[in-house]
C-alpha positions in Angstrom: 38.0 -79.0 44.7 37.8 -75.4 45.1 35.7 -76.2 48.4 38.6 -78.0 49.8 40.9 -75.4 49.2 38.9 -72.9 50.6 38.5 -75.4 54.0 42.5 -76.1 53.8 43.0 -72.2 54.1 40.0 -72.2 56.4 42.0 -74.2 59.1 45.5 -73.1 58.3 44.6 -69.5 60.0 41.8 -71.0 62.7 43.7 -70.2 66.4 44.3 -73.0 68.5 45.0 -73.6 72.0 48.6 -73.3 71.7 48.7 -70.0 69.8 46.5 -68.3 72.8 49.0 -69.6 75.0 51.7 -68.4 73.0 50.4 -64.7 72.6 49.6 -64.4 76.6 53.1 -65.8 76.9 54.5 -63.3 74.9 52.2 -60.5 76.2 53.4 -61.4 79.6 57.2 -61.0 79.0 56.2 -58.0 77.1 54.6 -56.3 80.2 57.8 -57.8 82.4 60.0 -55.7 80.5 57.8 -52.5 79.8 56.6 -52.0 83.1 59.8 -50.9 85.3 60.7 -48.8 82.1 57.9 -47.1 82.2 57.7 -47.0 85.7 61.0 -45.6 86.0 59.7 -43.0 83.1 56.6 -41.8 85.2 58.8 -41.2 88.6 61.0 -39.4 86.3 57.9 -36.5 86.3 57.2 -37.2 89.7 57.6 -34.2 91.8 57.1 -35.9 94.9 59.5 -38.3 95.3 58.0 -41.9 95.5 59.4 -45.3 96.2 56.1 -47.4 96.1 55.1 -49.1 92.9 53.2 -45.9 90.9 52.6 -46.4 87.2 51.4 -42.6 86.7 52.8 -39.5 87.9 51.3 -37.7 90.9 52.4 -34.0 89.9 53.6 -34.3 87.1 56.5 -32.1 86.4 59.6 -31.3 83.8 61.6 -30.0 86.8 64.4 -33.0 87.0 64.8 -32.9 83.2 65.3 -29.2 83.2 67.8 -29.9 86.5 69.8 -32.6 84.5 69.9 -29.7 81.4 70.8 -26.9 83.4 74.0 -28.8 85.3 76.7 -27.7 83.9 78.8 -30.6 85.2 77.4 -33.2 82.9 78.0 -31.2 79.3 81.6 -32.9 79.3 80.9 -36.4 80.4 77.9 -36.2 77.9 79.7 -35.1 75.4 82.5 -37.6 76.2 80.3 -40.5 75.4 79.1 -39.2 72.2 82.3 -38.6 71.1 83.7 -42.0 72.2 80.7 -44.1 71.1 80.7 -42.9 67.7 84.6 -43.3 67.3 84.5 -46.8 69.3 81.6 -47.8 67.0 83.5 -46.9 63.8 86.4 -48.3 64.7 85.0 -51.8 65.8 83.0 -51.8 62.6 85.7 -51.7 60.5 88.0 -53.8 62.2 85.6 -56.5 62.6 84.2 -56.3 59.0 87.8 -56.2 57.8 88.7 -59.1 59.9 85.2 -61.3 59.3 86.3 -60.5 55.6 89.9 -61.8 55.7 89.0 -64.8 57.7 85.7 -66.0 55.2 88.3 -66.1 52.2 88.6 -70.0 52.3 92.4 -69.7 50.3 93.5 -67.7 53.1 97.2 -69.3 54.5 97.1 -70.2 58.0 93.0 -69.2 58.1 92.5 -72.0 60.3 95.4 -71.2 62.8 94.1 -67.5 63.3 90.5 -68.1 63.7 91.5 -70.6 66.8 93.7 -68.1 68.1 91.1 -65.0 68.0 88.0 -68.0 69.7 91.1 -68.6 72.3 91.2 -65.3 73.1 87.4 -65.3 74.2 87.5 -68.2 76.5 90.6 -66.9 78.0 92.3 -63.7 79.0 95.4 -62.3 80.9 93.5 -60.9 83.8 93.2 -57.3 85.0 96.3 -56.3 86.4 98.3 -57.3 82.4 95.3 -55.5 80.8 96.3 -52.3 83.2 99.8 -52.5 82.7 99.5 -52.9 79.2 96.7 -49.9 79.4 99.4 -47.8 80.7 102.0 -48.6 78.5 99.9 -47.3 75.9 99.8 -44.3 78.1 95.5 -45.2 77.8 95.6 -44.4 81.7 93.1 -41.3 82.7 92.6 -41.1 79.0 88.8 -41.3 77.5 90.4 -42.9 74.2 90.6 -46.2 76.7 86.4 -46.6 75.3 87.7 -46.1 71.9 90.5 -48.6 71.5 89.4 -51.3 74.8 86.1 -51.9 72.4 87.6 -51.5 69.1 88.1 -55.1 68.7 85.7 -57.8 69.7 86.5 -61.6 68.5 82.7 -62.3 69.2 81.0 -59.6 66.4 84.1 -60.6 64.1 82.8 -64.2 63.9 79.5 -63.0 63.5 80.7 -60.8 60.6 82.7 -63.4 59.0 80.0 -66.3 59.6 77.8 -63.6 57.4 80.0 -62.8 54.6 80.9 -66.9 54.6 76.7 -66.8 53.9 77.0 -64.8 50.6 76.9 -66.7 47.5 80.7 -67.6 46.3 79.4 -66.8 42.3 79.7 -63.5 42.7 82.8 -63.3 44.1 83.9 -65.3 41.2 82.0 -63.2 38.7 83.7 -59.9 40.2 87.4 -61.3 39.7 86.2 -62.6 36.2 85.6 -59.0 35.6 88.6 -57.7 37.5 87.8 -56.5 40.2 90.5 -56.5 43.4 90.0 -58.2 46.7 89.3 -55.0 48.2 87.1 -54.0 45.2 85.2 -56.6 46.3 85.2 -55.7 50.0 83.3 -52.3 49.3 81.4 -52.8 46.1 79.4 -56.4 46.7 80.2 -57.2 50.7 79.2 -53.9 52.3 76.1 -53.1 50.1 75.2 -56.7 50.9 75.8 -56.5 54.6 74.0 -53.9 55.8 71.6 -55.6 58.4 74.9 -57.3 59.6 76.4 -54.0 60.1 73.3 -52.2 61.6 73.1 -55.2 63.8 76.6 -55.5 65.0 76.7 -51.2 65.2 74.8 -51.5 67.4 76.0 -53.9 69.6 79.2 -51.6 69.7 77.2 -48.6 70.4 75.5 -50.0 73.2 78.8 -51.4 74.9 80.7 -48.4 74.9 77.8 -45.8 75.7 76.7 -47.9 78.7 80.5 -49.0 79.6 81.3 -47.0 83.6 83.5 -49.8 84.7 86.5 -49.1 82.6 86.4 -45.5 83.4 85.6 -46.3 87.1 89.2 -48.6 87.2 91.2 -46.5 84.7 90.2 -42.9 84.8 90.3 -40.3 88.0 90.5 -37.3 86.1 86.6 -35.7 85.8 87.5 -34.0 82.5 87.9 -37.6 81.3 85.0 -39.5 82.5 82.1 -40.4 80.3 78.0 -40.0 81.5 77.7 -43.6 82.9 80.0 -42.7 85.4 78.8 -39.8 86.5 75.3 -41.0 86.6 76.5 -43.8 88.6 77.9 -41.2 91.6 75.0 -39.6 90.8 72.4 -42.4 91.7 74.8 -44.6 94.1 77.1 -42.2 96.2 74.2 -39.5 96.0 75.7 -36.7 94.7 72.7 -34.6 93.6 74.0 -31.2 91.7 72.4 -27.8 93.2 70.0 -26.4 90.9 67.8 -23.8 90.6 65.0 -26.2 90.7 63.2 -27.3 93.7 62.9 -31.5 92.9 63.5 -34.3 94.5 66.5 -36.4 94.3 64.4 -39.6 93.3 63.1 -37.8 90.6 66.4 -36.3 89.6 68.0 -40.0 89.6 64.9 -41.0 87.5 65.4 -38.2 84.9 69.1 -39.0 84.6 68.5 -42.7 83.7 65.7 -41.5 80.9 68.5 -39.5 79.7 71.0 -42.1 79.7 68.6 -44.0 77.9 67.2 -41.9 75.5 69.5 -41.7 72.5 69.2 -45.1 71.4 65.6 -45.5 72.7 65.1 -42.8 69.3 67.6 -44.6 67.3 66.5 -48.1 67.7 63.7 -47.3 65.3 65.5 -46.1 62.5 67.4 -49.2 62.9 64.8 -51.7 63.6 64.1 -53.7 60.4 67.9 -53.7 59.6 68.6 -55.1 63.1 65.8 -57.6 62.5 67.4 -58.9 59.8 70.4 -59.4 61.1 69.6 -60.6 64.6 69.8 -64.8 62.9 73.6 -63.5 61.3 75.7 -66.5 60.4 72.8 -69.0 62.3 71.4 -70.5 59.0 73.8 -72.2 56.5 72.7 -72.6 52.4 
């Protein structure tokens, strides 16, 4: 008996055809994606500006990084999208986690009604010439706060959210108003300690839209003092206009370095988020 067991456990780990196929699949897509990061990395040190395919730097320097540091131009922008991707983040967190919240609660009048009306609203929308005019009658025109308030609300992370809290068990909800707690005593004692892969998940998502969002400024905001770093990294790569610095580089590898830099933040905050963003990556997809 203990043989066959041992033979059982013997074949359930063996590799097969199909999991070598599945690992150079995977390894494949994996190199897809790595390889014009790193690429666009290595031209980054570059000090001869290249536009063949080159995997390791030449000469490598730390001239275009020390260019991007030393232009004084980019401080604002930079600081700009720090400034509106923490605030936009915050405030779509909270109204999509109070939304997903007040939409889950099956007693809810008119639940229904609303939750068709927000999954309208992502199928359809009143075009870009309402959206400015209602922009500017929120005086949001050549005003940064547009990032904030444009991204504050999104209908899809608000179904995710409440498709999550819909996925904790209803006893202890029941338990908590046995004991007396509120609604909203609920909300932040037992949702929000339970949701926290949902909410490093979605963050993110919101962090990510706002940081890497140029269009908005690029059809709402002329004013420079108002622009965020996308944008300017945009005229900085597209319309090529390379800042004077001290620094003798080329303006490939000046383009190169801004992108790394554009990059960078979340490239070192993804792994303080990754096994929270794991988690949550299958929010509201499997049902109990």
């Amino acid at each position: 008996m203990a043989k066959n067991k041992e033979y059982v456990a013997g074949r359930k780990h063996k590799t097969g055809v199909f999991d070598i196929v599945n690992y150079l699949v995977f390894i494949i897509i994996g190199l897809i994606i790595l390889i014009p990061i790193w690429k666009v990395v290595s031209d980054s040190f570059n000090s001869v500006g290249v536009y063949k395919f080159q995997l390791w730097p030449k000469k490598p320097t730390l001239d275009g990084y020390k260019a991007i540091i030393s232009t004084s131009k980019l401080y604002r922008p930079f600081v700009n999208s720090v400034v509106t991707t923490i605030l936009g983040t915050l405030l779509g967190l909270v109204m999509s986690t109070l939304g997903g919240y007040v939409l889950s609660q099956y007693d809810m009048p008119g639940r229904n009604g609303m939750a068709y009306f927000l999954l309208f609203t992502m199928i359809f929308s009143g075009g870009m010439i309402p959206e400015y005019l209602v922009m500017k009658q929120l005086h949001l025109v050549n005003n940064m706060w547009i990032l904030v308030i444009k991204h504050g609300m999104n209908v899809y992370n608000l179904v995710l959210m409440r498709n999550f809290f819909e996925g904790i068990p209803g006893s202890l909800f029941e338990a908590a108003k046995i004991d007396g707690c509120s609604p909203m005593g609920i909300f932040f004692r037992i949702v929000l300690p339970l949701s926290k892969a949902a909410l490093a998940s979605i963050g993110l998502m919101f962090a990510v839209t706002v940081w890497n969002d140029y269009s908005t400024v690029q059809i709402y905001i002329t004013n420079r003092d108002q622009v965020n770093f996308q944008y300017i990294l945009r005229v900085l790569v597209m319309d090529g206009d390379t800042p004077v610095t001290q620094y003798s580089v080329s303006q490939n590898t000046l383009f190169y370095s801004a992108i790394v830099c554009a990059i960078l933040p979340f490239m070192a905050l993804y792994p303080f988020l990754q096994k929270y963003f794991v988690k949550g990556v299958n929010i509201g997809a499997v049902k109990e």
